[in-house]
N, C-alpha and C positions, 0 to 999 in steps of 0.2 A: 476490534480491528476494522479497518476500514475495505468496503466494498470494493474490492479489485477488479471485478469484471464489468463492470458498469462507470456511468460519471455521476450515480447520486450515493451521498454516504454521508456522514454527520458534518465534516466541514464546506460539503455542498449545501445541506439543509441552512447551517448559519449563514452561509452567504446571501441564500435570497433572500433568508428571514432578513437580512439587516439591510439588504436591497428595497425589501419589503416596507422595511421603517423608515429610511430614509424619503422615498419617496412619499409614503404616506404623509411623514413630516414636512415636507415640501409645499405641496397639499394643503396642508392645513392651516402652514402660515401664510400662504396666500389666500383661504378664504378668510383669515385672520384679520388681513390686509383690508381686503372687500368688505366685510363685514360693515353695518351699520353700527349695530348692534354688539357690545364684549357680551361672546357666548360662555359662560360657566358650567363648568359641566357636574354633574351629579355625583355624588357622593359614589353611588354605583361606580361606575363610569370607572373613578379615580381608582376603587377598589380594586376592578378587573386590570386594569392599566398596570399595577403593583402586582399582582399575582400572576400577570402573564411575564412580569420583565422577573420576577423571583426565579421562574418556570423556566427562564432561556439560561439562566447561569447557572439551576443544577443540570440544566441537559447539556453545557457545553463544561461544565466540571466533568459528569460524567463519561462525557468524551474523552476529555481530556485522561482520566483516570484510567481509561482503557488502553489509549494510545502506551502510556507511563507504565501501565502493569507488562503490558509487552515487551518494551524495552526491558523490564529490569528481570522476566521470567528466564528460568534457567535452562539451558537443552538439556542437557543430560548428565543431572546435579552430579550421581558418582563416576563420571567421568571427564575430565579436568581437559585432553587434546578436544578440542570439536569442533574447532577452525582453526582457518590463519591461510597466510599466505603460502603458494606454493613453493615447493621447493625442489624442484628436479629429481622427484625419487622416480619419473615415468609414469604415464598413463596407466599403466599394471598394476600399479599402488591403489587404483583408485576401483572400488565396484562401478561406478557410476560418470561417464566423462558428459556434459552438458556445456553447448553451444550459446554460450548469452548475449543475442543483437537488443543496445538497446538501441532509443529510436524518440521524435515526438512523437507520439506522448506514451510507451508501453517496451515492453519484453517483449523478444522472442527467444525460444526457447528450443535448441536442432540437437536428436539425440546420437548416439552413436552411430544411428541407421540412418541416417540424412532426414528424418520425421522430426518436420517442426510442430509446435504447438505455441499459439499464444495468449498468453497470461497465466501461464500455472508449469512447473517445474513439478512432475510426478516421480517421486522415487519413491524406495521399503524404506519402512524403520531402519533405523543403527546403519545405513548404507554409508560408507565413503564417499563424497561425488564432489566434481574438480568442478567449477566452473570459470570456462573463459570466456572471459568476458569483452566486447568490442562493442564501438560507438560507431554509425553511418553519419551522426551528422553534428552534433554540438557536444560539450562535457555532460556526464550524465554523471550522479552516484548508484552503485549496487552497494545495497543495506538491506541485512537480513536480521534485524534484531532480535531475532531468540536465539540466534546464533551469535551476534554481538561482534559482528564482521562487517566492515565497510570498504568499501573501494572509490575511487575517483576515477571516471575511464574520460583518457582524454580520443578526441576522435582518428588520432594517430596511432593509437597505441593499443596493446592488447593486456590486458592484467589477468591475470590468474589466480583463483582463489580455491579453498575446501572448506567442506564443515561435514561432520558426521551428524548424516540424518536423525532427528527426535525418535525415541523408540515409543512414543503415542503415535497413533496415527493422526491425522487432522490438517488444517488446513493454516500455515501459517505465513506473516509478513513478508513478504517482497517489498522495496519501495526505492526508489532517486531520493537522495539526498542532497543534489544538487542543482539549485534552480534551474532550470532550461526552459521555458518560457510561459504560456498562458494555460497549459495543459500540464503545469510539474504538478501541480496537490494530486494530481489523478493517474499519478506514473504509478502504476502499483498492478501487482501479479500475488500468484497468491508458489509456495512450496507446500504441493500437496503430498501429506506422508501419507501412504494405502497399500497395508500389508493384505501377502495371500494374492498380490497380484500378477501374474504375465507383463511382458513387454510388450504386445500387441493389446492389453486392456487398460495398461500405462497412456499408449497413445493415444488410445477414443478419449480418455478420461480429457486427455490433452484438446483433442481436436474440440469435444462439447464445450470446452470451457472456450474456448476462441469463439465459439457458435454462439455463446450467450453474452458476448464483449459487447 
């Protein structure tokens, strides 16, 4: 998964790497240009050149594989309800009601007690929890893919969603699935599941993760 608290994470790495190359290539056919001399380069050379570009397509495979294993991982195989959209049965239905501002470029995250947190959605295992969801400034997407639930929020409107929390505890996708501009790869939060916990150790959990944004 990708690093949600931060802005470096595997398709930050590809970027500069290919920032990296481009320029370099730049570079070199203008000493190409200058050149008196056609420089040939060494058999070496050629070597390491093939085994670093081998090296960038299993690291961005395996990117990619993890992203893919996420989307298709199950919440919670022997139980079939674990999202979907709201349906008017009351906040009483739900263990868990959370407040979802998105925003460029991130989550936040307001619990029943007016305690915001952002980038990390802290609930228990097997919890029920509603999230509505509202936009302050452009279209965002909420997509939680181990929950396999997606929304559109336009910045008029409010949508309403559920998913019954993973009975693992751990640390799973938050992410926009809708472009919003030069910060969307880096719209990402994390739903943190943490049994055995309080709702005042829910929120620190909360607040450090904002702390480390």
């Amino acid at each position: 998964m990708e690093n949600a608290l931060g802005i470096w994470g595997p398709q930050a790495i590809l970027m500069a790497i290919t920032a990296s190359f481009t320029v370099l290539g730049m570079v070199m056919l203008v000493l190409a240009i200058l050149m008196k001399r056609r420089w040939k380069p060494s058999y070496a050379f050629e070597f390491v050149f093939i085994g670093v570009m081998i090296g960038l397509v299993i690291y961005a495979d395996w990117s990619s594989t993890n992203t893919y294993t996420a989307y298709q991982q199950d919440l919670n195989a022997e139980e079939r309800a674990v999202a979907g959209n709201y349906v008017g049965e009351g906040e009483d239905a739900f263990d868990r009601v959370i407040t979802v501002i998105t925003f460029q470029w991130g989550f936040a995250f307001i619990n029943e007690n007016d305690e915001i947190a952002r980038n990390a959605a802290v609930v228990a295992p097997g919890e029920k929890v509603l999230f509505k969801v509202v936009s302050n400034d452009v279209i965002h997407g909420f997509n939680i893919p181990v929950a396999q639930i997606t929304a559109e929020i336009d910045p008029d409107e409010k949508r309403e969603l559920w998913i019954r929390a993973p009975d693992e505890p751990g640390k799973y996708l938050i992410q926009c699935v809708n472009y919003c501009g030069v910060g969307h790869t880096q719209m990402k939060a994390w739903l943190v599941v943490q049994a055995d916990m309080s709702d005042a150790e829910m929120q620190n959990m909360g607040e450090n993760a904002n702390d480390n944004a």
